[in-house]
SEVO-689445 format. One line per 10 residues: number of its first residue (from 1); their letters; for each residue x, y, z of N, C-alpha, C. Coordinates in Angstrom, 1 decimal, always signed. Atoms other than C-alpha are relative to their C-alpha. Example, Ala and Ser with C-alpha at 12.3 -4.5 7.8 and 13.67 -1.06 7.14 Angstrom:
REM SEVO-689445
1) AS) +0.9 -1.2 +0.0 +12.3 -4.5 +7.8 +0.9 +1.2 +0.0 ~ -0.9 -1.1 +0.0 +13.7 -1.1 +7.1 -0.8 +1.1 +0.8
END
This chain:
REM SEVO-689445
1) XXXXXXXXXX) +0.1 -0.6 +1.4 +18.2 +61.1 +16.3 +1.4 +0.1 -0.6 ~ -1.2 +0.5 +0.7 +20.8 +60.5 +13.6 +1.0 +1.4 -0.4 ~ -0.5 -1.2 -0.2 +23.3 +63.8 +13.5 -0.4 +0.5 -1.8 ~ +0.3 -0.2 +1.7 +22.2 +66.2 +10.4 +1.1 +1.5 -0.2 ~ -0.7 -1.0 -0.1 +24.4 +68.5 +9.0 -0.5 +0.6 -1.2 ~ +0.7 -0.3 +1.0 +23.3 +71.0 +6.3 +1.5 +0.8 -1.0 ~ -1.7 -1.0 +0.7 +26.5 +72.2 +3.6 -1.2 +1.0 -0.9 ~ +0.7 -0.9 +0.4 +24.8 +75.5 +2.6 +1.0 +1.3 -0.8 ~ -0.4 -0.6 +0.3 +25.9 +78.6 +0.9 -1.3 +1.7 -0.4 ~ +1.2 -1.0 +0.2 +24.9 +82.3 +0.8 -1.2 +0.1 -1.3
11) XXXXXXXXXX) +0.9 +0.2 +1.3 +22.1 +83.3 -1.9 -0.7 -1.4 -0.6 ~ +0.5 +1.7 +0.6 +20.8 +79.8 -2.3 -1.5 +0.1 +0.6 ~ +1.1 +0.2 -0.6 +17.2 +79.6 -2.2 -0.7 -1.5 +0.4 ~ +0.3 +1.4 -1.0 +17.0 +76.2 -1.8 -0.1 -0.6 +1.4 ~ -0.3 +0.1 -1.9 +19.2 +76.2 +1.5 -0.9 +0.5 +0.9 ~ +1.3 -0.8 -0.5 +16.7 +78.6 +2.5 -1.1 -0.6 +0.4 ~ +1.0 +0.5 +0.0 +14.0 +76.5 +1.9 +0.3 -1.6 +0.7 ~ -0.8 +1.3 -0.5 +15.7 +73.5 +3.5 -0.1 +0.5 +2.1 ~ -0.5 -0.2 -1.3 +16.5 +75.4 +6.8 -1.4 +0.6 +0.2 ~ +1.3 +0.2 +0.0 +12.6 +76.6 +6.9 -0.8 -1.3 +0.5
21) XXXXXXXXXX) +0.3 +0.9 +0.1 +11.8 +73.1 +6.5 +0.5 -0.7 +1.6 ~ -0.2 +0.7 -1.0 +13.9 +71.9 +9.7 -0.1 +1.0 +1.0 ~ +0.9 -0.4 -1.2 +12.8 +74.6 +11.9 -1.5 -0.3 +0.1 ~ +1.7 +0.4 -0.2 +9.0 +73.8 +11.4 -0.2 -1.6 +0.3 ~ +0.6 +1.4 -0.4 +9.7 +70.0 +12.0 +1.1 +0.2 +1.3 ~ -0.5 -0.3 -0.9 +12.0 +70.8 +15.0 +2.0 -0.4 -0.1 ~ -1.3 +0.6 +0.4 +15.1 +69.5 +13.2 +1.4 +0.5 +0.5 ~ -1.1 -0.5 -0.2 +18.4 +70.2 +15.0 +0.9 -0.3 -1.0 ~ -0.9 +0.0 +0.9 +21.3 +70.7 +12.9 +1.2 +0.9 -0.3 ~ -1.0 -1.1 +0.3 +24.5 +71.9 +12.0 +0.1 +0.5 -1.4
31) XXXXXXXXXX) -0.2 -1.1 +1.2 +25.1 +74.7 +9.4 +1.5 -0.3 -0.2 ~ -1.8 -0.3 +0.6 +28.4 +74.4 +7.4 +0.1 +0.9 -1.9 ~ +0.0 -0.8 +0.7 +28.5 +77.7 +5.2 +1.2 -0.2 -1.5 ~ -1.2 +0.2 +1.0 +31.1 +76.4 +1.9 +0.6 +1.1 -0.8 ~ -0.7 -1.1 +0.8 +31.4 +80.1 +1.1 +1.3 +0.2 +1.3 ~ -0.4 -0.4 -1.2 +32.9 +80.8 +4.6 +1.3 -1.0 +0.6 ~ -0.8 +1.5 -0.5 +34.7 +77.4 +5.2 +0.1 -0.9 -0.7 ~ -0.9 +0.6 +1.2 +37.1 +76.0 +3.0 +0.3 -1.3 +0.1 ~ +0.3 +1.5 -0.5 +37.2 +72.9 +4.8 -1.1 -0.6 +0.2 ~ +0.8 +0.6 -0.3 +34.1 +72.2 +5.1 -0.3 -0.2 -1.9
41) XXXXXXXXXX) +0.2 -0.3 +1.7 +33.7 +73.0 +0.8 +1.3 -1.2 -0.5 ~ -1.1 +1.0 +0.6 +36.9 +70.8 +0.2 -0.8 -1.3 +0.4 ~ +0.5 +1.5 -0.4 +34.8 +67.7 +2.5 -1.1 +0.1 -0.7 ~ +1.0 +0.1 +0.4 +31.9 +68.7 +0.6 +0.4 -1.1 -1.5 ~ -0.8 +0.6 +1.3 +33.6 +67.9 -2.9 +1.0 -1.4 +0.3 ~ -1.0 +1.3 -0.6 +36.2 +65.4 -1.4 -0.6 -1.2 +0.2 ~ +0.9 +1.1 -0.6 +34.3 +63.3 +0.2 -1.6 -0.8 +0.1 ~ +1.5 +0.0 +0.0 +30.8 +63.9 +0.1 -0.4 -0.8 -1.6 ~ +0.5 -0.4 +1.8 +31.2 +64.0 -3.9 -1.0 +0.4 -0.3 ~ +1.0 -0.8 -0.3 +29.0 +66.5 -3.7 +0.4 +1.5 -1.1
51) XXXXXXXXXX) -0.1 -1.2 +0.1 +29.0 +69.9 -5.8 -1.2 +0.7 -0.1 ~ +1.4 -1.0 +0.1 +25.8 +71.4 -5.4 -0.5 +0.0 +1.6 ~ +0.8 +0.1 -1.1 +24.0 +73.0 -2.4 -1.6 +0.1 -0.1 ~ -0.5 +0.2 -1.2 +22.2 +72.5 -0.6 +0.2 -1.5 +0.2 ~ -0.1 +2.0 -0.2 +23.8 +68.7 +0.3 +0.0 -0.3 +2.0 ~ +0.7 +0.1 -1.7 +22.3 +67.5 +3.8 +0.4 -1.8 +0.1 ~ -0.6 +1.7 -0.9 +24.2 +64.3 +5.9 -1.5 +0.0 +0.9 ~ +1.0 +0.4 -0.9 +21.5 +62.8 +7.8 +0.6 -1.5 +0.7 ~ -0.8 +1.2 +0.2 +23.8 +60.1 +9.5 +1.2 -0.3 -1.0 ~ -1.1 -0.1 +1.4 +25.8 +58.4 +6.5 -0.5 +0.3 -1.1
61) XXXXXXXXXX) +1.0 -0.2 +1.1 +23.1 +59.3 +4.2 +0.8 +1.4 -0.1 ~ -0.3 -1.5 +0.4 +24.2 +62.1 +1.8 -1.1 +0.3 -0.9 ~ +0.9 -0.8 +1.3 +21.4 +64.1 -0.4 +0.5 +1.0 -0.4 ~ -0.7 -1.1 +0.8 +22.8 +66.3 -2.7 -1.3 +0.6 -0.9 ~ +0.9 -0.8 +1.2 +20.9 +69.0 -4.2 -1.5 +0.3 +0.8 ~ +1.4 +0.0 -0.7 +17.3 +69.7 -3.0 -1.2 -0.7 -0.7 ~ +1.0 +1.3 +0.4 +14.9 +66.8 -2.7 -0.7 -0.2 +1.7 ~ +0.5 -0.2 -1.5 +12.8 +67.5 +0.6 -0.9 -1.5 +0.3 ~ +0.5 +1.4 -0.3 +11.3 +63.8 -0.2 +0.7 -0.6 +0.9 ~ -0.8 +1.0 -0.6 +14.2 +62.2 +0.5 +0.6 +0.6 +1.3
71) XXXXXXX) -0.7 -0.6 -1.5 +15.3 +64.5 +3.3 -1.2 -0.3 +1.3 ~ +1.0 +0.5 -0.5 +11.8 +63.5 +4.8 +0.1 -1.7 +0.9 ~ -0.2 +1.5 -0.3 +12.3 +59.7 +4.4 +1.3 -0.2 +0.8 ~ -1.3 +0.2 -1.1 +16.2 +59.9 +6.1 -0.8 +0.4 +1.1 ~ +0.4 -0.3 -1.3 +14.5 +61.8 +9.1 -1.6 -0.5 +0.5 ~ +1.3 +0.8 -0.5 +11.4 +59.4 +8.8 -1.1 +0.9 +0.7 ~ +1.2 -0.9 -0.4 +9.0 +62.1 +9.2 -1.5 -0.2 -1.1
END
């Protein structure tokens, strides 16, 4: 399985509904909080070119924003 990382932030009902979503399909994953972790919020914007959560790596695949289609199709479920 391809490594998933989830860039999340408190109050977000999205992320919420994202991290719901990969406990009920058994999805491991790492959490990187961008209120909490300034480096991980600088790679989000930096690199990712990303400013919205919740943005989920699946591999090199980035989804920005919440689209549980496409986070489906990367994890081919």
């Amino acid at each position: 399985m391809k490594k998933v990382t989830l860039y999340s932030q408190p109050e977000c009902p999205p992320c919420e509904v994202v991290k719901l979503f990969m406990r009920e399909y058994g999805i491991e994953y790492v959490e990187k909080n961008i209120k909490e972790d300034t480096g991980a919020r600088e790679f989000l914007m930096k690199r990712l070119k990303s400013y919205s959560t919740p943005t989920i790596t699946v591999g090199d695949l980035v989804i920005s924003g919440f689209d549980l289609e496409a986070l489906k199709a990367a994890l081919e479920i």
